[in-house]
C-alpha positions as CSV (number, residue, x, y, z in Angstrom):
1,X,0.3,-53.0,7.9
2,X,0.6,-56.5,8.5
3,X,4.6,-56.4,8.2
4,X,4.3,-53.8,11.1
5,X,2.4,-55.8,13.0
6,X,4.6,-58.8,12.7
7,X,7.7,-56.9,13.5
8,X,6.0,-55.7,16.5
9,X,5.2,-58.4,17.5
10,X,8.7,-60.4,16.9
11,X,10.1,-57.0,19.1
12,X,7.2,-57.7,22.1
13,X,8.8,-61.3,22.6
14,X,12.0,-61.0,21.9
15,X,12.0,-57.8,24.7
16,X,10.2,-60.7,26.9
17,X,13.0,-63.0,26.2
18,X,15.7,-61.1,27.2
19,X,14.0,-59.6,30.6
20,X,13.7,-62.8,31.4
21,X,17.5,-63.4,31.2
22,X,18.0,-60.1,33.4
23,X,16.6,-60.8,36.5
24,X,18.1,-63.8,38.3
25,X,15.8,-65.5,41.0
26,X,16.2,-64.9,44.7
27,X,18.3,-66.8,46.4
28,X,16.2,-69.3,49.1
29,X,17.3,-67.4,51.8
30,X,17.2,-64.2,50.9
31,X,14.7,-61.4,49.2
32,X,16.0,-59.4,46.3
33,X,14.7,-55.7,46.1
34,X,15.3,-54.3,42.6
35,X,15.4,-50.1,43.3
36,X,15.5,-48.3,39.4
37,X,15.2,-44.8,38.1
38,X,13.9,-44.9,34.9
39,X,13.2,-41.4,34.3
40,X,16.3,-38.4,33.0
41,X,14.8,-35.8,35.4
42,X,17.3,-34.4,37.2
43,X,19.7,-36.6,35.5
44,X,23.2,-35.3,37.6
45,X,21.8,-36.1,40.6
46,X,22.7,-38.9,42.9
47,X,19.8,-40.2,44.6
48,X,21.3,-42.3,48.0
49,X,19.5,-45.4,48.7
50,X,19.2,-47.0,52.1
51,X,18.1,-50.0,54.2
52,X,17.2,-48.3,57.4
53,X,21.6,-47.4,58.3
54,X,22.5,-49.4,55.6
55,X,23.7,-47.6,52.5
56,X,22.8,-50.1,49.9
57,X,24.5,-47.4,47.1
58,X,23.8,-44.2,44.6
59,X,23.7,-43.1,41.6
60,X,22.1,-40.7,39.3
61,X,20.2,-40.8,36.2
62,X,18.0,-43.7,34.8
63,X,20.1,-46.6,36.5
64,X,19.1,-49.6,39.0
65,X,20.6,-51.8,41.6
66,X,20.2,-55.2,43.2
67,X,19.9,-55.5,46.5
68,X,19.7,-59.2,48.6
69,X,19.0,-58.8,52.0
70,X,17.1,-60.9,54.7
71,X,13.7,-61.7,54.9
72,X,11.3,-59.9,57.0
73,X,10.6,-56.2,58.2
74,X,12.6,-53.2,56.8
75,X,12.5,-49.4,56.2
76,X,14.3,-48.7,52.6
77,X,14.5,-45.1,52.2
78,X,15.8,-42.3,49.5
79,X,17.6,-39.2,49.5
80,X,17.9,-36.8,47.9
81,X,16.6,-32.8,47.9
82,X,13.9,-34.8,50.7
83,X,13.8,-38.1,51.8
84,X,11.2,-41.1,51.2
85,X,10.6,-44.3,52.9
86,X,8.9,-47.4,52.2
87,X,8.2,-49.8,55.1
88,X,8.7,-53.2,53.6
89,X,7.7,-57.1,55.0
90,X,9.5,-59.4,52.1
91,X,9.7,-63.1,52.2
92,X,12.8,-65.4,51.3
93,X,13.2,-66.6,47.7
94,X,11.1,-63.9,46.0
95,X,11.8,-60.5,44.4
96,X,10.1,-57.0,44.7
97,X,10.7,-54.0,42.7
98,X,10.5,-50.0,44.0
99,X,10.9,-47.2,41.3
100,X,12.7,-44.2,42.4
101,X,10.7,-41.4,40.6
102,X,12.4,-38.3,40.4
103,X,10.8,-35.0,40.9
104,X,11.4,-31.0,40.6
105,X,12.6,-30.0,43.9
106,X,13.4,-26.4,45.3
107,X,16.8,-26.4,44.2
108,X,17.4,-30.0,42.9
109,X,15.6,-33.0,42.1
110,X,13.5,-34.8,44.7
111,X,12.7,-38.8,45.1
112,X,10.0,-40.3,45.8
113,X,9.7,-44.2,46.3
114,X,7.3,-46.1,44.2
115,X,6.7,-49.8,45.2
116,X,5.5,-52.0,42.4
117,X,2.7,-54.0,42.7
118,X,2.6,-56.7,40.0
119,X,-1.0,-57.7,40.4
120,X,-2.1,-54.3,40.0
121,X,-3.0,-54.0,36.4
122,X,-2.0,-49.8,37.0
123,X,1.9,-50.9,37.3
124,X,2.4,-52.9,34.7
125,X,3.7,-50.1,32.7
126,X,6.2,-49.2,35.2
127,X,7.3,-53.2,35.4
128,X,7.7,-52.7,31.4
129,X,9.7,-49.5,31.8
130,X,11.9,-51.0,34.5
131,X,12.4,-54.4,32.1
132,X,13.3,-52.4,29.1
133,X,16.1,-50.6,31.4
134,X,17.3,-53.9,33.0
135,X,18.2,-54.7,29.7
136,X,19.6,-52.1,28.5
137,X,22.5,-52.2,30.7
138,X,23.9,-54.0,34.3
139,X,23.2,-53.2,38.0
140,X,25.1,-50.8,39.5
141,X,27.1,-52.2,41.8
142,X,29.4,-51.2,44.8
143,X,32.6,-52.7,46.5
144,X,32.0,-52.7,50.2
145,X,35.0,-50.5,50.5
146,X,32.7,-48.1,48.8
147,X,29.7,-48.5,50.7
148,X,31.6,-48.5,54.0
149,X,33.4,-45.4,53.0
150,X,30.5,-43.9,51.8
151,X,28.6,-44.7,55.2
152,X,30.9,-42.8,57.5
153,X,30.5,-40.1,55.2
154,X,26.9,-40.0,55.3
155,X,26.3,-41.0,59.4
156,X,24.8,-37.6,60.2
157,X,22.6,-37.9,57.3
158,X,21.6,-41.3,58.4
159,X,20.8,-40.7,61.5
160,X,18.6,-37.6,60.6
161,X,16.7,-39.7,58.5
162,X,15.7,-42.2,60.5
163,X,14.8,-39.1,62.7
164,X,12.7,-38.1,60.1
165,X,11.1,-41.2,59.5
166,X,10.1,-41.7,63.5
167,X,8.8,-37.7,63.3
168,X,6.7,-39.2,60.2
169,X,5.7,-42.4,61.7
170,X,4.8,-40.7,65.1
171,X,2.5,-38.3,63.1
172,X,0.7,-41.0,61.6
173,X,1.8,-40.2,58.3
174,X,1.1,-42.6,55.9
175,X,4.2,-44.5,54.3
176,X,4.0,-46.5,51.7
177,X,4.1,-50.4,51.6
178,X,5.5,-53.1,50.0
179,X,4.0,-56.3,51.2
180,X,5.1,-59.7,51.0
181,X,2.4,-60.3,47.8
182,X,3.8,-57.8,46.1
183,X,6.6,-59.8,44.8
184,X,7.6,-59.9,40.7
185,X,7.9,-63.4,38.8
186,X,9.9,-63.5,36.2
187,X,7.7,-64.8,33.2
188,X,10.0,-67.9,31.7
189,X,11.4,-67.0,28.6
190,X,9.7,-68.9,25.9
């Protein structure tokens, strides 16, 4: 019993060690937004992920990405079967994460955007899900080539989503939030 504990133990921090190596501060001047899928539903499909008409990438399956953009108001949405948005306010030199959580659709998997709150004791099991993937293997990352390529392809689909956000918005649906305190520390490895 007491070797099992030890080892779990031993596991606990040395998983807390090497999250810490994974996620690289913010720049000053920029916020980091950290978008994962951690979960294997709907595994083939590419879920498209955007910052209002900027395609920041896709991909499918339990992945994430890194995103640096500038501080300050943004719409980050998702597509997939539907579409989901998050109206975010970040602030320079910090780092927020958003789960994309995959879920049955009609004919394919839907998204729907989580934003992480680290203060709230009810995500921290999320933050550990999304630490254990971060370390599992690299960001997904995208030439701009790719991204610009990729935007022409999708313009129609950009614009009717941002149509579908207004329609939403205009409604007085509620969208979800990521606010400025919701940022993630990195705990100092240790």
């Amino acid at each position: 019993m007491k070797k099992s504990i030890i080892t779990a133990t031993i596991i606990f921090f040395g998983c807390l060690f090497c999250t810490a190596q994974v996620i690289a501060p913010a720049p000053p001047d920029k916020a980091v937004v950290y978008f994962a899928r951690v979960s294997s539903l709907g595994l083939a499909i590419n879920f498209s992920y955007f910052d209002s008409t900027t395609l920041i990438g896709k991909f499918n399956g339990p992945k994430y990405i890194r995103y640096e953009c500038a501080p300050g108001a943004h719409i980050f949405w998702a597509r997939s079967e539907n579409k989901d948005f998050v109206e975010a306010d970040l602030e320079a030199g910090k780092i927020y994460l958003i789960e994309a959580v995959p879920m049955m659709g009609a004919f394919k998997a839907s998204v729907w955007l989580e934003p992480i709150d680290p203060q709230n004791e009810k995500d921290q099991k999320r933050i550990s899900k999304i630490l254990k993937l971060m370390t599992k293997k690299p960001a997904e990352s995208f030439t701009a080539e790719e991204l610009e390529k990729d935007t022409k392809d999708l313009e129609e689909v950009i614009k009717k989503g941002l149509e579908k956000y207004a329609e939403e918005k205009t409604k007085g649906n509620i969208m979800q939030r990521l606010e400025r305190t919701m940022n993630y520390i990195p705990q100092p490895a240790g």
